[in-house]
N, C-alpha and C positions, 0 to 999 in steps of 0.2 A: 504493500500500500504506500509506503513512506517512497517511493524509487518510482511509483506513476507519480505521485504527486511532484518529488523534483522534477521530473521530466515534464510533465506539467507547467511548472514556473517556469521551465527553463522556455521554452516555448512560445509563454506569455511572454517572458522577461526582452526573449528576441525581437517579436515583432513589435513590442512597443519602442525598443529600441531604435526598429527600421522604423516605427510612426514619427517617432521624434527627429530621426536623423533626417527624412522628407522633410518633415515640416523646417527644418532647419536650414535645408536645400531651396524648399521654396519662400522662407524671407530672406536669407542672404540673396539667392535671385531677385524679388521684388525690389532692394535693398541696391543693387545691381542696374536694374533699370530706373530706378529713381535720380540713380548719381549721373547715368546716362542722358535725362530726361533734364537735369537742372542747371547746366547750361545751354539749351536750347531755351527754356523757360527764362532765363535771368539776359538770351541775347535777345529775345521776343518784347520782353519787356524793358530795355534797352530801344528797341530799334521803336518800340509803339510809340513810348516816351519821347524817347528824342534823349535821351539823359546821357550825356557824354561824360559826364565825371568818371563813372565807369570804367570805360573803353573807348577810346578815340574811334578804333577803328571799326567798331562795332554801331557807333552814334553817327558812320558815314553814310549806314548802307539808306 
């Protein structure tokens, strides 16, 4: 009884492992895309602006 039961946890203990190791997979991706996404965002807002203090060459386009 005590040898299903390890086997048992051990099983559990796996895939919550791989639950958490996804989910960790998918915020460092989101986390990924966001750092990707935030100077497009900061040159958008820049160029809407007009705000040159920033970026010269960015307040040209």
């Amino acid at each position: 009884m005590k040898k299903v039961l390890s086997a048992e946890f051990r099983v559990l203990s796996e895939q919550s492992r791989n639950y958490f190791g996804n989910l960790l997979v998918c915020i460092s991706a989101l986390g990924t895309l966001g750092e990707l996404r935030a100077p497009a965002t900061l040159w958008e807002r820049q160029r809407l602006t007009g705000d040159r203090k920033l970026g010269d060459s960015v307040g040209a386009f």
